[in-house]
N, CA, C and O of each residue as an XYZ file, in Angstrom:
356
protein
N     -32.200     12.833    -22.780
C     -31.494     13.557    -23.820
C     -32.498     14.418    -24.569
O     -33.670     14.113    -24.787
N     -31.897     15.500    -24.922
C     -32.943     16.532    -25.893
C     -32.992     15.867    -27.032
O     -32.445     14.767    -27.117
N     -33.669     16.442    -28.109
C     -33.792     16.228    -29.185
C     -32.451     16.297    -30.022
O     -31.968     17.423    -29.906
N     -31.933     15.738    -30.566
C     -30.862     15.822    -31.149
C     -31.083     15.481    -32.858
O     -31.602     14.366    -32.913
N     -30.888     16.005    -34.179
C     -30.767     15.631    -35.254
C     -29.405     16.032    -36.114
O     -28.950     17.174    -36.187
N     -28.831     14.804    -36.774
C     -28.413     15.061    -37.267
C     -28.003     14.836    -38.765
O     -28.025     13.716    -39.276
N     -27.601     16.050    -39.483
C     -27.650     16.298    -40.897
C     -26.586     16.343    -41.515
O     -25.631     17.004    -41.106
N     -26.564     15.613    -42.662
C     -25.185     15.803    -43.575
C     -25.105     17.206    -44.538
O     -26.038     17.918    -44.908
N     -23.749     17.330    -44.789
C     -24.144     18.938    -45.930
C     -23.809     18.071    -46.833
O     -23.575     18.839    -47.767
N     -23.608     16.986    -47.252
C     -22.963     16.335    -48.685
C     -23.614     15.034    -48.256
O     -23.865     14.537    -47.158
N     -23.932     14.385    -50.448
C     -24.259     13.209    -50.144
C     -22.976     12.338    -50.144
O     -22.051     12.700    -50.871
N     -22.824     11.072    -49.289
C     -21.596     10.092    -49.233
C     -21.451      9.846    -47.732
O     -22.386      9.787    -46.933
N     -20.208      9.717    -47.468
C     -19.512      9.173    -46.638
C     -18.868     10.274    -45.917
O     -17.843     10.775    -46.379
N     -19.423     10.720    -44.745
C     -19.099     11.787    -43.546
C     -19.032     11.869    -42.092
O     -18.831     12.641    -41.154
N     -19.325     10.580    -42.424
C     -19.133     10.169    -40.404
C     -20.787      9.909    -39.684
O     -21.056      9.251    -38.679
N     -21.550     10.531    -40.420
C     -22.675     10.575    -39.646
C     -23.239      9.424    -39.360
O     -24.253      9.645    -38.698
N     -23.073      8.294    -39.541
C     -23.333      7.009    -39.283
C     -23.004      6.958    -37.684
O     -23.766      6.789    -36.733
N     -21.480      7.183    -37.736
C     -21.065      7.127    -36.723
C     -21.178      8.014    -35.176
O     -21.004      7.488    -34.077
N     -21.452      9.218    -35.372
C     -21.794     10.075    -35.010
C     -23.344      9.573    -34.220
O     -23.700      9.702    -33.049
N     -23.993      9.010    -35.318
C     -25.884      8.574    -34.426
C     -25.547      7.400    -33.779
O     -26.347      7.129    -32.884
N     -24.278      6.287    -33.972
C     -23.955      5.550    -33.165
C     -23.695      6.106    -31.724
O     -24.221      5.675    -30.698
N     -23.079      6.812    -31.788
C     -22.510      7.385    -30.347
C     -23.378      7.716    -29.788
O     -23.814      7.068    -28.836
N     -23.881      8.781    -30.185
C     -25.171      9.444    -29.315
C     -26.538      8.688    -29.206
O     -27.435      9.049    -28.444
N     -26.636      7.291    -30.280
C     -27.388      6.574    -29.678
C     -27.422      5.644    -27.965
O     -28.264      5.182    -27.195
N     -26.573      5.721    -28.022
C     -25.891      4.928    -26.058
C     -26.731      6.348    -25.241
O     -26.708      6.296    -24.011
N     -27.274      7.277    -25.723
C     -27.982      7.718    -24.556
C     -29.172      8.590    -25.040
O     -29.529      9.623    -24.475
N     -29.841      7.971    -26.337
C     -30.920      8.296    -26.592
C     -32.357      7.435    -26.316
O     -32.253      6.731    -25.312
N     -33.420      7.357    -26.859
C     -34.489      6.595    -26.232
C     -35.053      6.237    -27.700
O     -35.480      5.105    -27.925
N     -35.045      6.853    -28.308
C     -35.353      6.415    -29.984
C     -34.369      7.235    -30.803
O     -33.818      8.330    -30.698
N     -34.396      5.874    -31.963
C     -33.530      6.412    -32.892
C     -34.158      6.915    -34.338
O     -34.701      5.872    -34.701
N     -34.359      7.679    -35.163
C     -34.947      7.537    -36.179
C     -34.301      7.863    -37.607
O     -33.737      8.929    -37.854
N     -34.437      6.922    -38.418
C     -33.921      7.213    -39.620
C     -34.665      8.010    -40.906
O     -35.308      7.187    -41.558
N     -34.764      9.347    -41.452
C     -35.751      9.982    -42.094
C     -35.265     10.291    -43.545
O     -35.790     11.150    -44.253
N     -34.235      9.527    -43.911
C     -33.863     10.306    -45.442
C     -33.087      8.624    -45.762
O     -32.867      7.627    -45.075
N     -32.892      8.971    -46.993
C     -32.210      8.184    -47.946
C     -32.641      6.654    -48.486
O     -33.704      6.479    -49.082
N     -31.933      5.838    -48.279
C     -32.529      4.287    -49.329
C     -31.357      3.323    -48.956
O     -30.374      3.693    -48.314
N     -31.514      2.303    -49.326
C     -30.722      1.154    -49.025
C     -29.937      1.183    -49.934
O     -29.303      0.129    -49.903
N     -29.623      1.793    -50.722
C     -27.936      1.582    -51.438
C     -27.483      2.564    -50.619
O     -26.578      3.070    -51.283
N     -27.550      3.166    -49.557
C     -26.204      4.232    -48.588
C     -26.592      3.066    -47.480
O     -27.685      2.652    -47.094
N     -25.485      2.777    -47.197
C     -25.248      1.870    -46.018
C     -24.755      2.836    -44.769
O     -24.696      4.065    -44.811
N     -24.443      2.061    -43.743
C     -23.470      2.450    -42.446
C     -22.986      1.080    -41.728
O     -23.934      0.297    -41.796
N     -21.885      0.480    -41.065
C     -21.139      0.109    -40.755
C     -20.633      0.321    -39.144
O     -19.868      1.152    -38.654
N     -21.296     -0.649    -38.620
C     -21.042     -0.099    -37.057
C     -20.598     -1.008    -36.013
O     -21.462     -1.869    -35.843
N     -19.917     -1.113    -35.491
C     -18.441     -1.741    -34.296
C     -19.250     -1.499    -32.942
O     -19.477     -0.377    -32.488
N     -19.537     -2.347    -32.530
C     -20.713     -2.733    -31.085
C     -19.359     -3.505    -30.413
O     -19.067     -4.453    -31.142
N     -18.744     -3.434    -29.636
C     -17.752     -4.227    -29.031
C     -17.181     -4.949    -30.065
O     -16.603     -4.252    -30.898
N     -17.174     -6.515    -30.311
C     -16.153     -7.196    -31.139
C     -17.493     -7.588    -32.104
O     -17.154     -8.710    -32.479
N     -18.313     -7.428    -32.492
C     -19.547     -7.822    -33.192
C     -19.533     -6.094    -34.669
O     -19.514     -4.878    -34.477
N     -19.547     -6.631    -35.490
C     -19.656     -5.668    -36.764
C     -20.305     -5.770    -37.892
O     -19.926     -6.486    -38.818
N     -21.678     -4.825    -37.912
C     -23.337     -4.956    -37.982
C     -22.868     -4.231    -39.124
O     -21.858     -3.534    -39.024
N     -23.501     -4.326    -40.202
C     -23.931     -3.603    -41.924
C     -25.024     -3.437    -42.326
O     -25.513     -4.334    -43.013
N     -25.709     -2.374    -42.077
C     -27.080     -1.585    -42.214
C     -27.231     -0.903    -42.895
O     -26.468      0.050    -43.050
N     -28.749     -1.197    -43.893
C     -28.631      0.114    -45.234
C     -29.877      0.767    -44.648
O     -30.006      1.991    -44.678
N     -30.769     -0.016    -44.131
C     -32.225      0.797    -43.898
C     -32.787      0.745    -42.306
O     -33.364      1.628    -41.671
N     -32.508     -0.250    -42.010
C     -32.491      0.535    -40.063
C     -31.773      0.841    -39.405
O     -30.692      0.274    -39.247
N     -32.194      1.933    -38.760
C     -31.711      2.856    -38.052
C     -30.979      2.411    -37.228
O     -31.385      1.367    -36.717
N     -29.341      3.062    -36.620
C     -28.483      2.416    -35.793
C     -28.509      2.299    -34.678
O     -27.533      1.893    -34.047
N     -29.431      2.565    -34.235
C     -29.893      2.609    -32.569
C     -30.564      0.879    -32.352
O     -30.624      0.387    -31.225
N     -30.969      0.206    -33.449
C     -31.749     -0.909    -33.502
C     -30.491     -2.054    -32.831
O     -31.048     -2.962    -32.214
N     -28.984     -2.172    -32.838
C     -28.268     -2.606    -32.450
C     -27.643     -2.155    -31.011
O     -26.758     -2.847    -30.506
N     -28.178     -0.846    -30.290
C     -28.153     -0.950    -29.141
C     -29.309     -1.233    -27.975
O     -29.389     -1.124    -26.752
N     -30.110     -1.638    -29.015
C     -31.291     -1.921    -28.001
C     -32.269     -0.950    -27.927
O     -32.990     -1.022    -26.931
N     -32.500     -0.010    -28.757
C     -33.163      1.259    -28.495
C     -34.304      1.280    -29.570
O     -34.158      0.627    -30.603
N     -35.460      2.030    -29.342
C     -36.460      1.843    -30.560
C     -36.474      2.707    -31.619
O     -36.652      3.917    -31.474
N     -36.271      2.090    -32.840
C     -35.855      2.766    -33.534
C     -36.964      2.702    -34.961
O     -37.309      1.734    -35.639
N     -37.342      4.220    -35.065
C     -38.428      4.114    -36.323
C     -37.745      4.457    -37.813
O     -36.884      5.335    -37.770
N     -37.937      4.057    -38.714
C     -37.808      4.362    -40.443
C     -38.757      5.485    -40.719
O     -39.837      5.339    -40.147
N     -38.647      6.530    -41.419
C     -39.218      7.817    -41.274
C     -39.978      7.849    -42.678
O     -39.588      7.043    -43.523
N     -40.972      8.663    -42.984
C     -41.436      8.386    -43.824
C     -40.884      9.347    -45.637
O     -41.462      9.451    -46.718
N     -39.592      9.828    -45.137
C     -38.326     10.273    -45.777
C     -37.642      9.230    -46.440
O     -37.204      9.445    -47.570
N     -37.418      7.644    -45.657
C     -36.510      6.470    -46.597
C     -37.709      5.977    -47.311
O     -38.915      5.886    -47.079
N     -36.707      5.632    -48.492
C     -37.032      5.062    -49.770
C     -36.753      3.797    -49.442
O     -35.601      3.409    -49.637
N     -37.697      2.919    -48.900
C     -38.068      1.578    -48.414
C     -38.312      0.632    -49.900
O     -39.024      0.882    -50.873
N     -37.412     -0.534    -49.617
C     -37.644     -1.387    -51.006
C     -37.743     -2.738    -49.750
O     -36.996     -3.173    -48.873
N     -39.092     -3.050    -50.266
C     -39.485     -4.107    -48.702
C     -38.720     -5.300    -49.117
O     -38.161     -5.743    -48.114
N     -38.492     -5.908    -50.009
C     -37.592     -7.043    -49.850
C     -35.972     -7.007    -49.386
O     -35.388     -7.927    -48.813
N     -35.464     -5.863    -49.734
C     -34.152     -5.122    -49.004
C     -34.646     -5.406    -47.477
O     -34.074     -6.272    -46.815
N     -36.023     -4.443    -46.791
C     -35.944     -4.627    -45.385
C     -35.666     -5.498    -44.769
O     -34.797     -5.599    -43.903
N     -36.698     -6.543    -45.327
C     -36.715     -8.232    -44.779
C     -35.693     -8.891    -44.573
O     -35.479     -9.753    -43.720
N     -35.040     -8.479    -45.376
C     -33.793     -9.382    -45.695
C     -32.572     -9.152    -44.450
O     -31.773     -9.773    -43.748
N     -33.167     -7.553    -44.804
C     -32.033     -7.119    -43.376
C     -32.683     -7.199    -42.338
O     -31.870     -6.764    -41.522
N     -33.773     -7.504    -41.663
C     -34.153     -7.545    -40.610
C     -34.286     -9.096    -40.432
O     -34.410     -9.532    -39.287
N     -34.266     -9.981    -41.534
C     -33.772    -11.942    -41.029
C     -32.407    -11.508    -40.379
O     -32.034    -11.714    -39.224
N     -31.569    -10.673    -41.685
C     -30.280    -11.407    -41.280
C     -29.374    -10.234    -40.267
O     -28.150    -10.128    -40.347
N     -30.154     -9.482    -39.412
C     -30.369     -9.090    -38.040
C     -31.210    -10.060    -36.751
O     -31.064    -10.139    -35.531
N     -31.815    -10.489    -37.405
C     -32.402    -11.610    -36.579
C     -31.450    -12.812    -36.364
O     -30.969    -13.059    -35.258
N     -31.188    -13.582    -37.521
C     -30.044    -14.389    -37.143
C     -28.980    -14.768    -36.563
O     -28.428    -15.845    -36.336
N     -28.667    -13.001    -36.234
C     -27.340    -12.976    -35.048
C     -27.939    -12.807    -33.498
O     -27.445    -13.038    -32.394
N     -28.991    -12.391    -33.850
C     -30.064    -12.273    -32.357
C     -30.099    -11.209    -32.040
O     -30.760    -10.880    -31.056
């Protein structure tokens, strides 16, 4: 796959969550470069339904996925989400 990015014109709720879901199933990395853990995304993997504020949505299809040096990282937020990403396996 080429390079693909994509950008919101508004801050909120516009699909783009969903949108890097999709096109993650045939990317090779995913990367997340803007925002903070109070904007979440919400994402439907078969019957399994994952709630992510700070890694990137490619991290639930198996793909490598970097935090950019654009998010506003609050490391006890990460941890927390990366146990309780761990916990489901």
């Amino acid at each position: 796959m080429a390079n693909v990015t994509v950008i919101g014109a508004q801050w909120g709720d516009e699909g783009k969550g969903k949108l890097v879901d999709w096109l993650s199933n045939r990317a090779d990395v995913v990367v997340r470069f803007q925002g903070g853990h109070n904007a979440g995304h919400t994402l439907v993997v078969g019957d399994q339904v994952y709630k992510l504020s700070l890694l990137p949505s490619g991290v639930v299809q198996g793909k490598l996925s970097v935090i950019g040096n654009g998010v506003v990282v609050d490391p006890w937020h990460l941890l927390a989400e990366i146990d309780k990403l761990g916990a489901r396996g």
